[in-house]
C-alpha positions in Angstrom: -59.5 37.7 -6.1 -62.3 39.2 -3.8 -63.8 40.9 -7.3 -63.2 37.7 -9.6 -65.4 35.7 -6.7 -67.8 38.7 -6.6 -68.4 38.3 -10.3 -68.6 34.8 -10.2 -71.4 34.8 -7.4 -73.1 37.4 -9.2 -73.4 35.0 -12.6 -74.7 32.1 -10.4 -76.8 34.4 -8.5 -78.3 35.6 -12.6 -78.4 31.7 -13.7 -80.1 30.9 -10.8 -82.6 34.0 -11.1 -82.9 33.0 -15.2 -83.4 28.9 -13.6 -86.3 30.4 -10.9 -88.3 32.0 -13.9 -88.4 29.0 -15.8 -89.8 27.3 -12.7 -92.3 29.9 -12.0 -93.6 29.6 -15.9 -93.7 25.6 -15.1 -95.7 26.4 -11.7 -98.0 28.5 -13.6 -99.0 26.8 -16.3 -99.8 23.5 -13.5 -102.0 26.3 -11.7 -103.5 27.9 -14.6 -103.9 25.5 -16.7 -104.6 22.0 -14.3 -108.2 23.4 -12.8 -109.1 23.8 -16.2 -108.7 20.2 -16.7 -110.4 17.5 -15.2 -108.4 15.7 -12.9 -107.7 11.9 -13.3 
């Protein structure tokens, strides 16, 4: 029981890493891209 809930916090804890990258590629492209662009 202690090693199925291990393995299940250790596929949220990947999802949530695989979730946070997408984020930071979002974030990025706002930084990198916005002061490129005039702003409105």
């Amino acid at each position: 029981m202690t090693e199925r809930n291990a393995s299940e916090s250790t596929e949220l804890f990947e999802e949530n890493i695989f979730i946070t990258f997408e984020l930071t590629d979002d974030v990025q492209d706002m930084f990198f891209v916005s002061p490129f662009e005039p702003i409105n």
